[in-house]
MIGUFI-841261 format. One record per residue (C-alpha): z, x, y; residue number from 1. Coordinates in nm, 3 decimals. Layout:
# MIGUFI-841261
R|w|u|v|seq
R|Z|X|Y|NUM
...
END
This chain:
# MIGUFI-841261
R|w|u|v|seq
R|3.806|-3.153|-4.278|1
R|3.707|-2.871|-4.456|2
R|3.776|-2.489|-4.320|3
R|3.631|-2.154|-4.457|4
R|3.804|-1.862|-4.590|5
R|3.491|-1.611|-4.501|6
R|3.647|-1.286|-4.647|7
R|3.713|-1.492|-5.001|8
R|3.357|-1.653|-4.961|9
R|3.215|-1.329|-4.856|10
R|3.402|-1.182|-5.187|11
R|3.211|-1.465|-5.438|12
R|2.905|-1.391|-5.263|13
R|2.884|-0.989|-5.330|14
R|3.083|-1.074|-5.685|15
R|2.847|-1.023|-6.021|16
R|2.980|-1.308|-6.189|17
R|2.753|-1.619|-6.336|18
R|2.882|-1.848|-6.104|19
R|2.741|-1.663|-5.786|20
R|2.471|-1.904|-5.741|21
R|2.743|-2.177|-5.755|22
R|2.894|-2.050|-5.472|23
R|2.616|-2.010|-5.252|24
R|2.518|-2.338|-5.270|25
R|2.932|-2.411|-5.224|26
R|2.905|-2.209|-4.933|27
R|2.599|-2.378|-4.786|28
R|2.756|-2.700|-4.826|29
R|3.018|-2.608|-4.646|30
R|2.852|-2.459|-4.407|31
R|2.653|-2.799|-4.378|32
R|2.944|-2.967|-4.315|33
R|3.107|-2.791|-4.064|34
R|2.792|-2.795|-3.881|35
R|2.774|-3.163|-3.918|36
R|3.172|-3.178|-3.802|37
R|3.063|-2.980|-3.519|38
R|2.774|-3.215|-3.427|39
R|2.994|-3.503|-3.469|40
R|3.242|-3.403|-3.204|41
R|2.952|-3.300|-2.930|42
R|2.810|-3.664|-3.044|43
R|3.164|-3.821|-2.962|44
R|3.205|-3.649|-2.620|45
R|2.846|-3.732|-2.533|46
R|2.963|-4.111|-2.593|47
R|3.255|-4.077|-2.419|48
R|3.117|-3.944|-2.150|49
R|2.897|-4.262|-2.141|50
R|3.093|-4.470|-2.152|51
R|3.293|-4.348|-1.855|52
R|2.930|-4.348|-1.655|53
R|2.847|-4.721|-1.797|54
R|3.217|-4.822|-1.677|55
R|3.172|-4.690|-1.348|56
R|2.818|-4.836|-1.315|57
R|2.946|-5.162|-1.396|58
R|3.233|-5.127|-1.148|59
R|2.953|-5.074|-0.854|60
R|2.697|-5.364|-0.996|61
R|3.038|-5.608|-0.958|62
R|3.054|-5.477|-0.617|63
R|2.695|-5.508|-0.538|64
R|2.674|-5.802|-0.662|65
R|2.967|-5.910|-0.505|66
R|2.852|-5.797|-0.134|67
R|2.510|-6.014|-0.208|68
R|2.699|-6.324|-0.296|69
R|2.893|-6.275|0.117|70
R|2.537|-6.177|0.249|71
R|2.391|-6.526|0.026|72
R|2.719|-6.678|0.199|73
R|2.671|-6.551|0.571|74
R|2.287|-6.626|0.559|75
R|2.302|-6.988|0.444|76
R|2.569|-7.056|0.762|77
R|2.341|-6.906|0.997|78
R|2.074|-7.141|0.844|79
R|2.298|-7.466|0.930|80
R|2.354|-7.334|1.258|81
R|1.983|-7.287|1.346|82
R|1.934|-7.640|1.231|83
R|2.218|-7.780|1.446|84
R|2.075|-7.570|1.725|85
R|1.677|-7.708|1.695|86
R|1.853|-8.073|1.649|87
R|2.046|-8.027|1.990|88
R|1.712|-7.883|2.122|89
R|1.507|-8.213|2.021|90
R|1.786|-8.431|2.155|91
R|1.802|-8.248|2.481|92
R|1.426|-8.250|2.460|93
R|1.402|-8.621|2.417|94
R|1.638|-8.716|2.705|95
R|1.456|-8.507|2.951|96
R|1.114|-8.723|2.852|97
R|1.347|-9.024|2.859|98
R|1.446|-8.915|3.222|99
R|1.110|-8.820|3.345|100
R|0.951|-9.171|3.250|101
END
């Protein structure tokens, strides 16, 4: 990781020597990269914070999901008890015609 030394920078920049230009663009390279650095690490704590959200939204789609299967469960009982029930209902249906006649 590179660091600046501004006041030594600063001294190249105001210095008359043939190599100014040099270090401007030196200086603007570095510059460049610390900015980049700097982008980097928001970049990485955006991700992080992600994939903290994506864990935890995984975490409640195992729940939901996990609620629908009991619900899926508690519905198809009910079903086979309604079918019992209208079966007892045609039986007790039939032996009151049986009984009539």
């Amino acid at each position: 990781m590179c660091r600046l030394n501004r006041p030594l920078e600063l001294q190249k920049l105001k210095s008359p020597n043939p190599n100014a230009r040099f270090d401007l663009d030196a200086q603007i390279g570095f510059l460049a990269v610390a900015a980049a650095e700097n982008e980097m690490k928001k970049l990485q704590a955006e991700v992080k914070n992600l994939r903290k959200q994506l864990a935890k939204a995984n975490t409640e789609l195992r729940e939901f999901r996990k609620a629908q299967r009991d619900l899926l469960a508690v519905v198809r009982f009910q079903n086979k008890i309604i079918k019992v029930l209208v079966m007892l209902l045609f039986i007790v249906a039939i032996c009151f015609v049986v009984a009539n006649n």
